[in-house]
Each structure stands twice: as C-alpha cells, then as structure tokens.
OpenMM code with the backbone's topology and positions (N, CA, C; nanometers):
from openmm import Vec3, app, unit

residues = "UNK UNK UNK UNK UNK UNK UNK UNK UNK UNK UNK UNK UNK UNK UNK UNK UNK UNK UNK UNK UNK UNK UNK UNK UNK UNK UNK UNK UNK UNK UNK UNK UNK UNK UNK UNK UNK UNK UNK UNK UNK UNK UNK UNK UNK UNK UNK UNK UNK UNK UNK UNK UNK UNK UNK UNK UNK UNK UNK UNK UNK UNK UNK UNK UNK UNK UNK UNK UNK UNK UNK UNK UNK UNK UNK UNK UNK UNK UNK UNK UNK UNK UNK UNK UNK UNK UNK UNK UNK UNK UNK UNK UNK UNK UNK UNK UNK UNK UNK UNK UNK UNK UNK UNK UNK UNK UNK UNK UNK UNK UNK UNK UNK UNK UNK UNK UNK UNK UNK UNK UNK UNK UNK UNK UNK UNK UNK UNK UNK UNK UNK UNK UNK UNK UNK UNK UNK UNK UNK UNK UNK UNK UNK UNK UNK UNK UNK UNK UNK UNK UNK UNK UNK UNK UNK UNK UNK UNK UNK UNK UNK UNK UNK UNK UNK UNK UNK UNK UNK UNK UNK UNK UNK UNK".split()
positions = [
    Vec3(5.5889, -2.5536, 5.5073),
    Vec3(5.6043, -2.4848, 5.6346),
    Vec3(5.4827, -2.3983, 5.6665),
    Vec3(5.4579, -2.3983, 5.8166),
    Vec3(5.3359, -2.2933, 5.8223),
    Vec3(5.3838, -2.1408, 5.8548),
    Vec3(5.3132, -2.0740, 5.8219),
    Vec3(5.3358, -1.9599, 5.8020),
    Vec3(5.3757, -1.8799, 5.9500),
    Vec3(5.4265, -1.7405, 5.9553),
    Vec3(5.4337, -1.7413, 6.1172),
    Vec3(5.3712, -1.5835, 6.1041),
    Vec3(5.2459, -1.5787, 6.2244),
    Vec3(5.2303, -1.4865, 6.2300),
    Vec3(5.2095, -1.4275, 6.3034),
    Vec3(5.1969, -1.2926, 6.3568),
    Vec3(5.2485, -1.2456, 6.4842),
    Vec3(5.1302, -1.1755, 6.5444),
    Vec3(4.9947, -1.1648, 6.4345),
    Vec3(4.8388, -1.0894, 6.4964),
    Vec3(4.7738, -1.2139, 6.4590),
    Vec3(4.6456, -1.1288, 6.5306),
    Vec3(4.5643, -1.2334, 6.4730),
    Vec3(4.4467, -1.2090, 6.3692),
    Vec3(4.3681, -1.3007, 6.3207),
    Vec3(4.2816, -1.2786, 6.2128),
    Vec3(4.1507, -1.3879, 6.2388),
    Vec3(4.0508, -1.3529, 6.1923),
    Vec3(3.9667, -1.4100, 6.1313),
    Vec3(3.9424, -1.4859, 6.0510),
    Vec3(3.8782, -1.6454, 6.1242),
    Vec3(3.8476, -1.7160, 5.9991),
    Vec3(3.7399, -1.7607, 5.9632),
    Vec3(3.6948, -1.8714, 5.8411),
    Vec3(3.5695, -1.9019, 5.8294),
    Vec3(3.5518, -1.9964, 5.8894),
    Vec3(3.4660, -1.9694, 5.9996),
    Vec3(3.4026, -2.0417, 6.1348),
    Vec3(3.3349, -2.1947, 6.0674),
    Vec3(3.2550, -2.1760, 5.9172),
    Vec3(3.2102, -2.2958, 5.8894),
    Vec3(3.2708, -2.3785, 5.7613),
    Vec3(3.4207, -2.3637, 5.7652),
    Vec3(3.5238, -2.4140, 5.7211),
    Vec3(3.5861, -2.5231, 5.7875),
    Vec3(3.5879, -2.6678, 5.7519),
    Vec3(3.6924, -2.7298, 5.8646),
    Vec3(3.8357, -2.6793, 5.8165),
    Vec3(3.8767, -2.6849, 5.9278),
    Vec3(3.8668, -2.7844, 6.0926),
    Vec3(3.8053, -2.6541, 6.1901),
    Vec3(3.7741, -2.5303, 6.1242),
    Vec3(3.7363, -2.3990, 6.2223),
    Vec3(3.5781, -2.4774, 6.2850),
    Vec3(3.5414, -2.5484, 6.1664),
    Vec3(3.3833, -2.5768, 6.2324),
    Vec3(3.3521, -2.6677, 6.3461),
    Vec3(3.4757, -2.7393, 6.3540),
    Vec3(3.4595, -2.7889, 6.4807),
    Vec3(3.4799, -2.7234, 6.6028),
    Vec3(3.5226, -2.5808, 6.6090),
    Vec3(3.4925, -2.5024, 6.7217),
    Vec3(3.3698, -2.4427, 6.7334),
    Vec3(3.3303, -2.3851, 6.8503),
    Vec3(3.1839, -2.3594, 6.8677),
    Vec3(3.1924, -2.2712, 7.0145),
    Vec3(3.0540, -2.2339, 7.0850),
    Vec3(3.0459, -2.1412, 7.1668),
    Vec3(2.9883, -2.2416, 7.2685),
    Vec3(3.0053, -2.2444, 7.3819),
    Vec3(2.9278, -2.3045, 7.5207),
    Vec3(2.8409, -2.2319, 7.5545),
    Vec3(2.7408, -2.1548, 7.5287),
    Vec3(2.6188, -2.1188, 7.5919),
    Vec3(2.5873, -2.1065, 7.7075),
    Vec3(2.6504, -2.0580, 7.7995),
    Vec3(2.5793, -2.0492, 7.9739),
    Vec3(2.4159, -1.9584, 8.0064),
    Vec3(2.3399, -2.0124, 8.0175),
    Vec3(2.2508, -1.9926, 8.0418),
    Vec3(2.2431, -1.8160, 8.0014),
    Vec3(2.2383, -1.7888, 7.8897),
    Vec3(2.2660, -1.6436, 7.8893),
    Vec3(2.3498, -1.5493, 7.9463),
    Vec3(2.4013, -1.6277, 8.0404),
    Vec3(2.5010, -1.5530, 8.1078),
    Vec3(2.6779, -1.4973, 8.0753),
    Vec3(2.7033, -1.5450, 7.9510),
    Vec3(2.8037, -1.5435, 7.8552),
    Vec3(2.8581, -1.6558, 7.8021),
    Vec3(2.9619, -1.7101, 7.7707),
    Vec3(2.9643, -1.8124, 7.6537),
    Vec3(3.1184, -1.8490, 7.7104),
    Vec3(3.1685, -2.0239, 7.6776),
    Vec3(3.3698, -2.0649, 7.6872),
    Vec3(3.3750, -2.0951, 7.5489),
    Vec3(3.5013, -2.1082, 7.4522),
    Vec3(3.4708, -2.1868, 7.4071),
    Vec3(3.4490, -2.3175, 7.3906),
    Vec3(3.4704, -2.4026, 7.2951),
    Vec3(3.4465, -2.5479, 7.3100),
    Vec3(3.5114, -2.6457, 7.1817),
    Vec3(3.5573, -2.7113, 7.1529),
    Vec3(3.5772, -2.7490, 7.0561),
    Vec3(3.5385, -2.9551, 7.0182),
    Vec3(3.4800, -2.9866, 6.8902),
    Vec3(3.4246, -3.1041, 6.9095),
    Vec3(3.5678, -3.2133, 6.8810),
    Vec3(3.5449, -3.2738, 6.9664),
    Vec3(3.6817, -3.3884, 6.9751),
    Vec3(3.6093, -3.5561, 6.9662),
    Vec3(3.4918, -3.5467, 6.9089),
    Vec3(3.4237, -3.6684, 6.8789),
    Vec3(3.2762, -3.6355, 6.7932),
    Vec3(3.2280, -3.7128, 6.7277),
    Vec3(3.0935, -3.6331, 6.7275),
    Vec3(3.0055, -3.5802, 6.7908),
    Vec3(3.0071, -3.6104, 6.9091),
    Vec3(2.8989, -3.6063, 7.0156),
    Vec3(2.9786, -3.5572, 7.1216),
    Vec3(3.0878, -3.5307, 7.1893),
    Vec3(3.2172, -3.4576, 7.2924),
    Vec3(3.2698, -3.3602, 7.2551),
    Vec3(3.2596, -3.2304, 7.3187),
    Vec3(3.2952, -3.1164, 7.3077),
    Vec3(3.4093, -3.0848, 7.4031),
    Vec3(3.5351, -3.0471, 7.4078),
    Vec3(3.6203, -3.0644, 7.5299),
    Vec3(3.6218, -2.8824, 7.5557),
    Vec3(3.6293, -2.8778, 7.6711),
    Vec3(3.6443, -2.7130, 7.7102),
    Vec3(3.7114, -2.7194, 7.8696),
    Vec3(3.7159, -2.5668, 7.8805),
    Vec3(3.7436, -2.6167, 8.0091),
    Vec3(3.6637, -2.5778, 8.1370),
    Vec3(3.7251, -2.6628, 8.2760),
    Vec3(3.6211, -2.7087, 8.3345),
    Vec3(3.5512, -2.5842, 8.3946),
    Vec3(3.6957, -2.4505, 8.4441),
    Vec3(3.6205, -2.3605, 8.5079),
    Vec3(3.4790, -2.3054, 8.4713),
    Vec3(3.4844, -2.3398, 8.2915),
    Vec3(3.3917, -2.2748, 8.2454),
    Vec3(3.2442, -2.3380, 8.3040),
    Vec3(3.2282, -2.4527, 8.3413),
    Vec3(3.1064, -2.5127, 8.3764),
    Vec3(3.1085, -2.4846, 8.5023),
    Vec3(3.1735, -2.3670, 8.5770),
    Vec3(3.1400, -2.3458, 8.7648),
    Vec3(3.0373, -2.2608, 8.7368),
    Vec3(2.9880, -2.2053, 8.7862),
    Vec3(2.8971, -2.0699, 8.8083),
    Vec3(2.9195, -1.9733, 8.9610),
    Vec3(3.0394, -1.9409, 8.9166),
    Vec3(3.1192, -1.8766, 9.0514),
    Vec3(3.0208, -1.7673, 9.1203),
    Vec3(2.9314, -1.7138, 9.0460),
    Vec3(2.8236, -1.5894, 9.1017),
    Vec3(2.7168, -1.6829, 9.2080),
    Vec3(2.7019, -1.7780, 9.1727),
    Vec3(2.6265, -1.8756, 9.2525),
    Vec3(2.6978, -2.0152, 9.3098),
    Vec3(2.8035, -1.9833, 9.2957),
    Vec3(2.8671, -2.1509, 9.3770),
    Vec3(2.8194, -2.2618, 9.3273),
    Vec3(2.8287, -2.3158, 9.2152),
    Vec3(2.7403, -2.4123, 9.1790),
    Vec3(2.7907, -2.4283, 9.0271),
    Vec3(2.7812, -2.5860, 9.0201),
    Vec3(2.8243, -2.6003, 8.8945),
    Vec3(2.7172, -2.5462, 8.7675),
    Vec3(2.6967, -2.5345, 8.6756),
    Vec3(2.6004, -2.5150, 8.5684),
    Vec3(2.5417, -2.6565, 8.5431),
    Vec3(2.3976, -2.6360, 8.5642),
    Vec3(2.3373, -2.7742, 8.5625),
    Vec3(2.2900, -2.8197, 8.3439),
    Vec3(2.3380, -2.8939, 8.3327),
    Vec3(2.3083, -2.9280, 8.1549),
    Vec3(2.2299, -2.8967, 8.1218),
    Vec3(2.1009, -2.8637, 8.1390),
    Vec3(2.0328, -2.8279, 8.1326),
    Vec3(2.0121, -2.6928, 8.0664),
    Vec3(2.1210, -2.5604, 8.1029),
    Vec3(2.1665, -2.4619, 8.1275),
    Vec3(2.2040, -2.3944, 8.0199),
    Vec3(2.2864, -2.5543, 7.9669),
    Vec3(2.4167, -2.5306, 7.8545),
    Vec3(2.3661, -2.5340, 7.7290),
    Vec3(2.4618, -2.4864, 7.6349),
    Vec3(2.3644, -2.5191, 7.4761),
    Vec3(2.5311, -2.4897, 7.4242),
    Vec3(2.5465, -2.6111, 7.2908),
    Vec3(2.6672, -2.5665, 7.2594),
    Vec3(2.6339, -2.5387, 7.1456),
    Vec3(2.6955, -2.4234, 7.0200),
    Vec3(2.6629, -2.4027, 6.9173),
    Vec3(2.8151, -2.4052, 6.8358),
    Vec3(2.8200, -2.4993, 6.7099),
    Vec3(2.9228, -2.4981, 6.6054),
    Vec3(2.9235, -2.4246, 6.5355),
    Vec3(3.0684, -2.3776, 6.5214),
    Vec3(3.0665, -2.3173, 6.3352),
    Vec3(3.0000, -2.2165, 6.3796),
    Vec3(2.9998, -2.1271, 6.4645),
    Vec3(2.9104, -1.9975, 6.4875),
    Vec3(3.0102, -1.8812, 6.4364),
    Vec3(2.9239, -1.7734, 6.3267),
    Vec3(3.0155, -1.6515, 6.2848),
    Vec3(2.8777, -1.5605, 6.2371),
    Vec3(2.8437, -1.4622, 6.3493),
    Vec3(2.7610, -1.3613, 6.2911),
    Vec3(2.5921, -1.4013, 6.2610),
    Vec3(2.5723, -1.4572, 6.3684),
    Vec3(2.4338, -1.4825, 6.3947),
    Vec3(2.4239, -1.6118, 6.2971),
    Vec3(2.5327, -1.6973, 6.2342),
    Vec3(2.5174, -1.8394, 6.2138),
    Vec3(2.5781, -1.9234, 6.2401),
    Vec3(2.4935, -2.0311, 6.2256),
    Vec3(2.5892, -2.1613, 6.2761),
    Vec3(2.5974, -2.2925, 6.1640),
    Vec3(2.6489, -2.3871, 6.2078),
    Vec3(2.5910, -2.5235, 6.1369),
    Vec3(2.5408, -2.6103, 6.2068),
    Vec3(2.5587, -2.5629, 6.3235),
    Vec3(2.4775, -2.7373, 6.4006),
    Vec3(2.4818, -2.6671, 6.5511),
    Vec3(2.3640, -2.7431, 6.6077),
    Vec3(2.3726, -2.6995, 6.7582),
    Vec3(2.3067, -2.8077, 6.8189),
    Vec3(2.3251, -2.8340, 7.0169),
    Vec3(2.2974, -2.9023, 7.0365),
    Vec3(2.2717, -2.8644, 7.1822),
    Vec3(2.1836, -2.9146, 7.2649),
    Vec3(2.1649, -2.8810, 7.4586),
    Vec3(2.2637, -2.9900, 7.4993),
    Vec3(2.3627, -2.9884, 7.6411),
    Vec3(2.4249, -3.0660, 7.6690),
    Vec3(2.3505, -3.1494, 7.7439),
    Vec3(2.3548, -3.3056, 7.7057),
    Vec3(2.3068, -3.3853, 7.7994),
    Vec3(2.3979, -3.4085, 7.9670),
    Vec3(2.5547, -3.3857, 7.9660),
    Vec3(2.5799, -3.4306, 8.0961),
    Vec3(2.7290, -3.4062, 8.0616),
    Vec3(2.8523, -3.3763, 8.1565),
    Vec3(2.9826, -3.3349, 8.1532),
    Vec3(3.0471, -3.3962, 8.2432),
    Vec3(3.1703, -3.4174, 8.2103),
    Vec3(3.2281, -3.4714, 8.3452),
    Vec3(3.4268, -3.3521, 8.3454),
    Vec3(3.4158, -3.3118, 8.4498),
    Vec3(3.5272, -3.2612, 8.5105),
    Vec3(3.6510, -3.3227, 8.5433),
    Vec3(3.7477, -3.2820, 8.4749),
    Vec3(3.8633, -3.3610, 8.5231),
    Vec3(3.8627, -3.3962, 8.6449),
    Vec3(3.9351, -3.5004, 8.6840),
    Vec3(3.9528, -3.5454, 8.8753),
    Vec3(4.0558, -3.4380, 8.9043),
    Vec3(4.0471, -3.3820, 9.0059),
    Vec3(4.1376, -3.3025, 9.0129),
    Vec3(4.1356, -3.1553, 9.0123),
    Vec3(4.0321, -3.1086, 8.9661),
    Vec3(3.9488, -2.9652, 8.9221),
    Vec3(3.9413, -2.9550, 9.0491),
    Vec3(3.9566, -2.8607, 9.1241),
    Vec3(3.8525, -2.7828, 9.1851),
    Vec3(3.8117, -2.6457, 9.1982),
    Vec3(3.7285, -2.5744, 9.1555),
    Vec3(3.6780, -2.4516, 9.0909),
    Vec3(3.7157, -2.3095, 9.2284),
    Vec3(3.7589, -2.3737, 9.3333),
    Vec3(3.8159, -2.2751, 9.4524),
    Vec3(3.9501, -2.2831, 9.4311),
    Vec3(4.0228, -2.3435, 9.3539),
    Vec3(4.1878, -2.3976, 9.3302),
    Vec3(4.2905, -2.2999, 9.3072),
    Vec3(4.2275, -2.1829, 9.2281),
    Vec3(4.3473, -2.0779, 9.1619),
    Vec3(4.4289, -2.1424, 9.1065),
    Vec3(4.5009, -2.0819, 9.0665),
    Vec3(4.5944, -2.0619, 8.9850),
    Vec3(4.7576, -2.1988, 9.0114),
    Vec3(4.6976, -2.3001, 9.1100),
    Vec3(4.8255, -2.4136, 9.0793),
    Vec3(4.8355, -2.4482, 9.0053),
    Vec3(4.9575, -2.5107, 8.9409),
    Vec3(4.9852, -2.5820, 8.8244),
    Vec3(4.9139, -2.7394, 8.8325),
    Vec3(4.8404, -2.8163, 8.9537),
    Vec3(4.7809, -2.9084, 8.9046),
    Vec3(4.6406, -2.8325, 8.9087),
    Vec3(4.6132, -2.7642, 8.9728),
    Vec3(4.4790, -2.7275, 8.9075),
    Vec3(4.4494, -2.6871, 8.7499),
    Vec3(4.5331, -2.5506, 8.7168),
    Vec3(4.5628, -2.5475, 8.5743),
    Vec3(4.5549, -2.6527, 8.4679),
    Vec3(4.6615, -2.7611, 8.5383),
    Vec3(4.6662, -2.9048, 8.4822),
    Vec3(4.5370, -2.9676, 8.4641),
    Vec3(4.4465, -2.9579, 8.5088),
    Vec3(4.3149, -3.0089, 8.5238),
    Vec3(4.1864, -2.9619, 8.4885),
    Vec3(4.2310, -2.8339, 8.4735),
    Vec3(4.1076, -2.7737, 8.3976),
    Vec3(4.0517, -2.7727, 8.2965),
    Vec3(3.9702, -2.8877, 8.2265),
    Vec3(3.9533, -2.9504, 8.1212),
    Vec3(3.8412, -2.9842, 8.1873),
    Vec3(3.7138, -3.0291, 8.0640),
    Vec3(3.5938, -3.1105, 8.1080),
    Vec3(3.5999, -3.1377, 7.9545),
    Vec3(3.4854, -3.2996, 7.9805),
    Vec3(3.4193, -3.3711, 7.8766),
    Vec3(3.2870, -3.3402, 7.8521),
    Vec3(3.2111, -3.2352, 7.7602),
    Vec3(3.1315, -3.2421, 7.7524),
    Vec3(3.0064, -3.3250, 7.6654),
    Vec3(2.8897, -3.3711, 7.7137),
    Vec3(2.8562, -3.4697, 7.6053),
    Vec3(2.7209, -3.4240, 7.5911),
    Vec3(2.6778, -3.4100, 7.3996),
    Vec3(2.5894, -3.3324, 7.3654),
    Vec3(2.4823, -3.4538, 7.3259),
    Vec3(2.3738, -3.3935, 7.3098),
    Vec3(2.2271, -3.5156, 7.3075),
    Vec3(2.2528, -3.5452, 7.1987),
    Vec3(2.2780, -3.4239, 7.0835),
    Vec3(2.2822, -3.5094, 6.9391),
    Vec3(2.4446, -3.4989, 6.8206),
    Vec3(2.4520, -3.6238, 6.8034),
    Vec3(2.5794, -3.6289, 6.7138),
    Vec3(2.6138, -3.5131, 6.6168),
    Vec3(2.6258, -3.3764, 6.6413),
    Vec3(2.6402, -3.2716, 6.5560),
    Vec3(2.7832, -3.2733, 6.4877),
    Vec3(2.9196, -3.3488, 6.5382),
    Vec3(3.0132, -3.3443, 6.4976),
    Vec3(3.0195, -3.4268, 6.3546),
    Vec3(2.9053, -3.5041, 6.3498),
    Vec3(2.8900, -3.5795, 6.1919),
    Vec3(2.9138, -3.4809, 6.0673),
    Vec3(2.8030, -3.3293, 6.1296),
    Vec3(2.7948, -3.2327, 6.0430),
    Vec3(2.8985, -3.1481, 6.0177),
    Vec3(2.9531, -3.0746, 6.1079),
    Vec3(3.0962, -3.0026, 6.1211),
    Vec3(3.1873, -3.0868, 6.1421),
    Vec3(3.1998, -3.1527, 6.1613),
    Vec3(3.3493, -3.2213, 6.1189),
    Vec3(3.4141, -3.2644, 6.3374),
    Vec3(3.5456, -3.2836, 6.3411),
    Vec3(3.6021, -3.2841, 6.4929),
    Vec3(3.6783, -3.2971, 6.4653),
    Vec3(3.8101, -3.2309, 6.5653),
    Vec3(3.9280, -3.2812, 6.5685),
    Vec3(4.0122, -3.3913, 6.6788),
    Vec3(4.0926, -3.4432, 6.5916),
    Vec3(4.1746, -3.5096, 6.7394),
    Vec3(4.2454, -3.4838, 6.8242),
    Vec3(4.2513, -3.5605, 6.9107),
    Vec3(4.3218, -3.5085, 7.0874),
    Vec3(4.4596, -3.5617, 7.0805),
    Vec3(4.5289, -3.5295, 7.1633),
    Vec3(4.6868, -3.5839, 7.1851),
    Vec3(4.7184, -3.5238, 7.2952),
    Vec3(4.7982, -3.5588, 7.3554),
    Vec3(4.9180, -3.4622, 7.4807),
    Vec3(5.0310, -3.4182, 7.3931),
    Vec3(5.0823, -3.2668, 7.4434),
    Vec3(5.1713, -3.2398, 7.3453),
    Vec3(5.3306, -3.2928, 7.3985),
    Vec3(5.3724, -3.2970, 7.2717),
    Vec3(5.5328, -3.4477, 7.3109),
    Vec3(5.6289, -3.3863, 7.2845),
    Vec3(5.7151, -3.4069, 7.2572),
    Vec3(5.8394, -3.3983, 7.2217),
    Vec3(5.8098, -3.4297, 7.0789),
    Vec3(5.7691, -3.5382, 7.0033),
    Vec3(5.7963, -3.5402, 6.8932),
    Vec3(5.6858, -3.4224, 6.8237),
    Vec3(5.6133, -3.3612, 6.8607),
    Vec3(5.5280, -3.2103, 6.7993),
    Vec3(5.5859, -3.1483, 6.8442),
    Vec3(5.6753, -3.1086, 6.9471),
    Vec3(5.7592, -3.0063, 6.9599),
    Vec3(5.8236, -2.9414, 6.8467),
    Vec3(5.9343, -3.0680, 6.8262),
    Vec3(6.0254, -3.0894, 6.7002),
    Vec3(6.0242, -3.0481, 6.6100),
    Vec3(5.8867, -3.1200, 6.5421),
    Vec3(5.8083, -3.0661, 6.4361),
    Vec3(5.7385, -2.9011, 6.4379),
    Vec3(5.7123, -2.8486, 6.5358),
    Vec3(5.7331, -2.6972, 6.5056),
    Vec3(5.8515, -2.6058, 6.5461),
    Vec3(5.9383, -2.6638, 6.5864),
    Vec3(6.0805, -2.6337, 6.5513),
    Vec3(6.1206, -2.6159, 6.4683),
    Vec3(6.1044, -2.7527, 6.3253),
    Vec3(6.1313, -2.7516, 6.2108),
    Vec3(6.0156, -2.7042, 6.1569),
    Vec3(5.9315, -2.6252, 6.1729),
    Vec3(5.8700, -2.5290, 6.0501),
    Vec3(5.7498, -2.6508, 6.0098),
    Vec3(5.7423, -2.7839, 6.0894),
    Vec3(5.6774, -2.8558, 6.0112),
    Vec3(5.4901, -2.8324, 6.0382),
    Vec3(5.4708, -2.7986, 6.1500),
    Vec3(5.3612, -2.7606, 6.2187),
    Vec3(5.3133, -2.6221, 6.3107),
    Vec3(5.2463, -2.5900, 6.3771),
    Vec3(5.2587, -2.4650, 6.4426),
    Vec3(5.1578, -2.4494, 6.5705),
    Vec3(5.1736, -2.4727, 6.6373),
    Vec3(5.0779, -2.4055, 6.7661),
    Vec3(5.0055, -2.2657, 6.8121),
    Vec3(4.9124, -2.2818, 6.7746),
    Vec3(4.8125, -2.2038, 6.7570),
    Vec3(4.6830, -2.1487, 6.8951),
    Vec3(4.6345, -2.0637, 6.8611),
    Vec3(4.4842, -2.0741, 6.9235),
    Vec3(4.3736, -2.0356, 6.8460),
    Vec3(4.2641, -2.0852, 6.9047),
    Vec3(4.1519, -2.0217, 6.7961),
    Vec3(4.0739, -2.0444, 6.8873),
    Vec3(3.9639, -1.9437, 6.8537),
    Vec3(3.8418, -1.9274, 6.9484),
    Vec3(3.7447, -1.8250, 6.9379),
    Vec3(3.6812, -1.7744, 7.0592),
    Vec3(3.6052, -1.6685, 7.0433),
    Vec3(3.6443, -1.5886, 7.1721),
    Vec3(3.6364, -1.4659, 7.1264),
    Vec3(3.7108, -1.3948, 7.2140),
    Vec3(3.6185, -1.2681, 7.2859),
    Vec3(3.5774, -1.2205, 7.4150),
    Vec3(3.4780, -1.1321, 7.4366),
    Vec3(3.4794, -0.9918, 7.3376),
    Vec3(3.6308, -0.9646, 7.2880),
    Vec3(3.5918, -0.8503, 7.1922),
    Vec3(3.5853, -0.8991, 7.0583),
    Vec3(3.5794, -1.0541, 7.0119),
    Vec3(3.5266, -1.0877, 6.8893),
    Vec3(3.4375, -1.1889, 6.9176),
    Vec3(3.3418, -1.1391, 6.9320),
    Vec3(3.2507, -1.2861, 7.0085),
    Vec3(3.1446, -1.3403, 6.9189),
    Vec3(3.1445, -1.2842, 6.8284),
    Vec3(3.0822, -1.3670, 6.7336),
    Vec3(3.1609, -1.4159, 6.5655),
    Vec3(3.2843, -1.3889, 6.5985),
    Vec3(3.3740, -1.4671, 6.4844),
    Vec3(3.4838, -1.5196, 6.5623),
    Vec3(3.5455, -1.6490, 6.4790),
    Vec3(3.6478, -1.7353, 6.5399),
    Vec3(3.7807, -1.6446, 6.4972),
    Vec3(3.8786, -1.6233, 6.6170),
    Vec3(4.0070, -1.5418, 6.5686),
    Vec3(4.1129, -1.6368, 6.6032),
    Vec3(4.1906, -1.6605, 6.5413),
    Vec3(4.2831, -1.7208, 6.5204),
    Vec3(4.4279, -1.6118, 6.5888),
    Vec3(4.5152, -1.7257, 6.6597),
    Vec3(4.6266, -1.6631, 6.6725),
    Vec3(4.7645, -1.7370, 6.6855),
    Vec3(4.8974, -1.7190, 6.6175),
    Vec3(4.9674, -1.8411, 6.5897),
    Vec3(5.1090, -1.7789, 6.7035),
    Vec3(5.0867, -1.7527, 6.7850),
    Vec3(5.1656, -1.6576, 6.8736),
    Vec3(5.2172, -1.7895, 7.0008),
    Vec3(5.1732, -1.8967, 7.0061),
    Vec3(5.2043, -1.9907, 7.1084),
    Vec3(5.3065, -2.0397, 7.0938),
    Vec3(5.4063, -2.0516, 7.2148),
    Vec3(5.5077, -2.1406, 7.2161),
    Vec3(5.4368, -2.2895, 7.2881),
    Vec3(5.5674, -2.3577, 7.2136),
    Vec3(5.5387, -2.4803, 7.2238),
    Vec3(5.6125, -2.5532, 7.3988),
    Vec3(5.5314, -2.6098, 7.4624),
    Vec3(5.5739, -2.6801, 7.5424),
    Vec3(5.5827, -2.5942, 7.6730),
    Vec3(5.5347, -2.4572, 7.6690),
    Vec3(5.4575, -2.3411, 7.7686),
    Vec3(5.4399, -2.4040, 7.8861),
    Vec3(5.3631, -2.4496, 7.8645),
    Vec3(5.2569, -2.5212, 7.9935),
    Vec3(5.2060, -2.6295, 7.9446),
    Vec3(5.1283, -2.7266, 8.0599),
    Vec3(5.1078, -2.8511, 8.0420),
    Vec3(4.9873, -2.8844, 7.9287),
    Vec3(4.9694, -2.9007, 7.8425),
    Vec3(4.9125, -2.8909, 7.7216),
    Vec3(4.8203, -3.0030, 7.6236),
    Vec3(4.7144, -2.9983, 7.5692),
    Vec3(4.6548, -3.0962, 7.4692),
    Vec3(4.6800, -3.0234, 7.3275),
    Vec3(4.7021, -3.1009, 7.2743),
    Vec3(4.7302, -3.0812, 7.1371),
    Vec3(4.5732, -3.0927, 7.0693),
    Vec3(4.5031, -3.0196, 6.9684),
    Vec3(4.4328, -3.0729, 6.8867),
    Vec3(4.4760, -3.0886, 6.7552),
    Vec3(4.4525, -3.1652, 6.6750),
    Vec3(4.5151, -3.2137, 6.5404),
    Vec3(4.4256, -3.2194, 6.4787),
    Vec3(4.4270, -3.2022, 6.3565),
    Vec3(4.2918, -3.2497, 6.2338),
    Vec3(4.3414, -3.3706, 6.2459),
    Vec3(4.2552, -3.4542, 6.1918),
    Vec3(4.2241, -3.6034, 6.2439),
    Vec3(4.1663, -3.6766, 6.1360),
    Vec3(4.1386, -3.7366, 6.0725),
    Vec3(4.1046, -3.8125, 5.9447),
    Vec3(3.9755, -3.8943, 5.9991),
    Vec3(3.8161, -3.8479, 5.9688),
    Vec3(3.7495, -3.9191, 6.0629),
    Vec3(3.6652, -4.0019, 5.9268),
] * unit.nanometer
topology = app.Topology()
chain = topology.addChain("A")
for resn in residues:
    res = topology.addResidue(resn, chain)
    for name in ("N", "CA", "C"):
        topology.addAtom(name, app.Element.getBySymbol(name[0]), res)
C-alpha cells in the first residue's frame, strides 16, 4: 500500500521516476513544469507556452527544458525544437472545463535526453486506477516545482482521484 500523506516533501530530483521531471525555461522570464513522457517529449501545459505579457505564443527558440533539476543541478538539458498545443486550447479561454480539458501541449526537444533520466508513461485516468487507489493499491499524487520551492521537486500525495478531467503518469518499463 502507498503511504498517505497529508504535506508535502522533497525529493531526489535525480532519482527515477523524479528525474523525469524537469523545469520549462521561458526565456528568463520564469519556468512550468514539464515532465518527459518519451525520450525526446516533454508534456506540460499549454498555458504555459502563451506569453500573456506579450500576446504571443513563446517562440522555441525561447524555451530550454532542464531534467532532474535540484539546486543549481541537473542531468540532462535540452532547447525545444517545436510544440504542439492541444486542439482546443485557447490561451483567452479561462477557466471552462473544455478549455481546462485542453490545456496540455507536446513538447519536442532537439536531443533525446529522456535516454538519460529515464520517462514516464501516459494514460487517461479510468475507472480501473480509480479502484486501485481506493484499494490502497496506488496513489495520486503531484510533483513538481513550485515558485516557493523552485529549485527542488516537492512532492504532494493530497489528490483525489477522478477531480477533474485528468492524465495519469505511470512509471513505465522503457
């Protein structure tokens, strides 16, 4: 059973499956997170690639994603070559539930860094993972980087299951 816990904590960022999370880089302008869901695909979400101060998406160019980042290190980094936005996004949308629903992007990095840190797998969350953290068998989580911990990954196991419309990530056997 996984454990249940009600704060959150700190983990080791260049530990899998933590190392497959990482920071999105906006042009200096602050950071989403990101997490690698292939070697080379980082999934985040989409608002994060608007640039609402300027109306304009963030051109790749811009972006830099960094893995496994905790305290001025990393294990792998990479510039984004090109992203694509869910259909359905649109960055003037607020707060609907299909916008919400949609706020996801594919990001795709120049070099295969997920070889090095590791990735996890994708799913929609079901009924049958429900179940399973019902029965104690699994747990829904978050992890990330957070503006008042922004340079370590904090973990938090505080999510209910089946909330809102949802992707599952799973460790994945690659």
């Amino acid at each position: 059973p996984v454990p249940s816990l009600d704060a959150r904590q700190q983990v080791n960022a260049h530990e899998y499956p933590w190392s497959a999370i990482g920071r999105l880089n906006l042009a200096g302008q602050g950071f989403c997170n990101g997490v690698l869901i292939d070697a080379q695909t980082v999934l985040t979400q989409a608002r994060c690639l608007y640039n609402a101060r300027d109306g304009r998406w963030w051109r790749p160019m811009e972006l830099h994603f960094i893995a496994a980042y905790q305290k001025d290190n990393f294990l792998a980094d990479s510039p984004v070559g090109s992203f694509s936005v869910a259909p359905g996004f649109n960055p003037a949308g607020g707060t609907s539930l299909a916008n919400l629903a949609n706020n996801w992007a594919a990001v795709t990095l120049t070099r295969p860094i997920g070889q090095q840190t590791g990735w996890l797998g994708l799913e929609w969350d079901s009924d049958r993972l429900q179940a399973a953290a019902e029965r104690g068998e699994t747990a829904y989580l978050r992890a990330g980087y957070r503006r008042d911990w922004a340079h370590a990954i904090s973990l938090y196991f505080g999510c209910a299951p089946g909330a809102s419309p949802a992707f599952v990530l799973r460790m994945a056997e690659s």
